[in-house]
N, C-alpha and C positions, 0 to 999 in steps of 0.2 A: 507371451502375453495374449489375452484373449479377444477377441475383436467383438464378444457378443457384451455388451453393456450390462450394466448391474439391474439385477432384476429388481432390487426394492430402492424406494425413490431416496433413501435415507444416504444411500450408498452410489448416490449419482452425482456428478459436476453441479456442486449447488449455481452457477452460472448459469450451464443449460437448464436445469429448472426452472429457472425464473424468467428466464427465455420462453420456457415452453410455457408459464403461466403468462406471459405478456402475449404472446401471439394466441393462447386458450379463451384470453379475456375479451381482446380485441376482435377475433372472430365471433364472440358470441354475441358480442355489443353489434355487430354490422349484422347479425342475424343468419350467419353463414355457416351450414356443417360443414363437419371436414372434407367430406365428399367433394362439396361446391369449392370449399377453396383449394384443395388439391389440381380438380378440375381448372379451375382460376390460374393457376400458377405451372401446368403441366404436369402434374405429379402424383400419383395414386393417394386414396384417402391414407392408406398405410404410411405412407412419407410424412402426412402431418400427423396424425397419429404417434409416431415417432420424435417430431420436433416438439410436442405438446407434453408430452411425458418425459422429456431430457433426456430422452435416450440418444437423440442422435441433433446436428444442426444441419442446418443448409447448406451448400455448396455457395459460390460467391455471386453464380450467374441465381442460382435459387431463392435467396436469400432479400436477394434485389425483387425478384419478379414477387416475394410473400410480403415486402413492405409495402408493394405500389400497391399489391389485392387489398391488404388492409390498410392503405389511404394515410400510412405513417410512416415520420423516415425510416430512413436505414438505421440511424444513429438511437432514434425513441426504442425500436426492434430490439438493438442490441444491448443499449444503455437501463432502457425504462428516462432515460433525463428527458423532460419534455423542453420543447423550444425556449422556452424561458428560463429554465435551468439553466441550459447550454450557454445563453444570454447572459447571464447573471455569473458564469463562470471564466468568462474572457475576456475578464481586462485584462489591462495590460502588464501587469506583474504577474498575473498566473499565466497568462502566454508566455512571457518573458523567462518565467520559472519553469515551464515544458518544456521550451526549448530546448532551455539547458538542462533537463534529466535526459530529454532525447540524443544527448549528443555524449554521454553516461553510457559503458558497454551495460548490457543487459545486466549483466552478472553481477552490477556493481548499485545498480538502480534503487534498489530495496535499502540499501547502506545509506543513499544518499536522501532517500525520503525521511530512512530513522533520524538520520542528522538534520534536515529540516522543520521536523516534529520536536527536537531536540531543543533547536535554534528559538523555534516559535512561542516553547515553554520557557523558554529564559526570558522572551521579549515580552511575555504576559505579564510573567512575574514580576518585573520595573515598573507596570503600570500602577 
């Protein structure tokens, strides 16, 4: 397996993309090259360069130190959900509903969503 990432953006982690268009957007809105924020955060302009184009993410201690430079959580960084999102998404049945996929081995989690989605389409339907 090859450690050098895909050259064309079509053929990249559509995640880190959208990653790398959240933190491209955000530093341009604070008026920041990537020079200044690399600087900002410890890290050569090459490193964001890198995180802006999806070619690569942050490290966890990096990652942290590129949300406080652009003045947004960790969670908006990774998500794009702004605060109200986030807000709007934790009552108490869809916590109570996390829980329990959390507690779901991994390998079964996706099963147990389709069944969810399943469940939800039947309870539509009675309406």
């Amino acid at each position: 397996m090859s450690k050098n990432p895909p050259k064309r953006i079509e053929d990249r982690d559509p995640k880190k993309v959208a990653f790398g268009i959240r933190v491209r957007t955000i530093r341009e809105q604070k008026g920041f090259t990537q020079a200044d924020l690399g600087r900002m955060i410890g890290l050569s302009e090459n490193s964001v360069v890198q995180y802006e184009t999806g070619r690569a993410v942050p490290k966890s201690l990096n990652f942290e130190r590129l949300a406080e430079a652009l003045g947004v959580s960790s969670r908006y960084l990774l998500t794009g959900d702004s605060p109200e999102e986030v807000a709007k998404a934790q009552t108490a049945p869809e916590l109570r509903a996390l829980e329990i996929l959390r507690r779901i081995p991994a390998s079964q989690q996706s099963a147990a969503v389709d069944a969810l989605q399943a469940l939800a389409a039947a309870i539509t339907l009675k309406k």
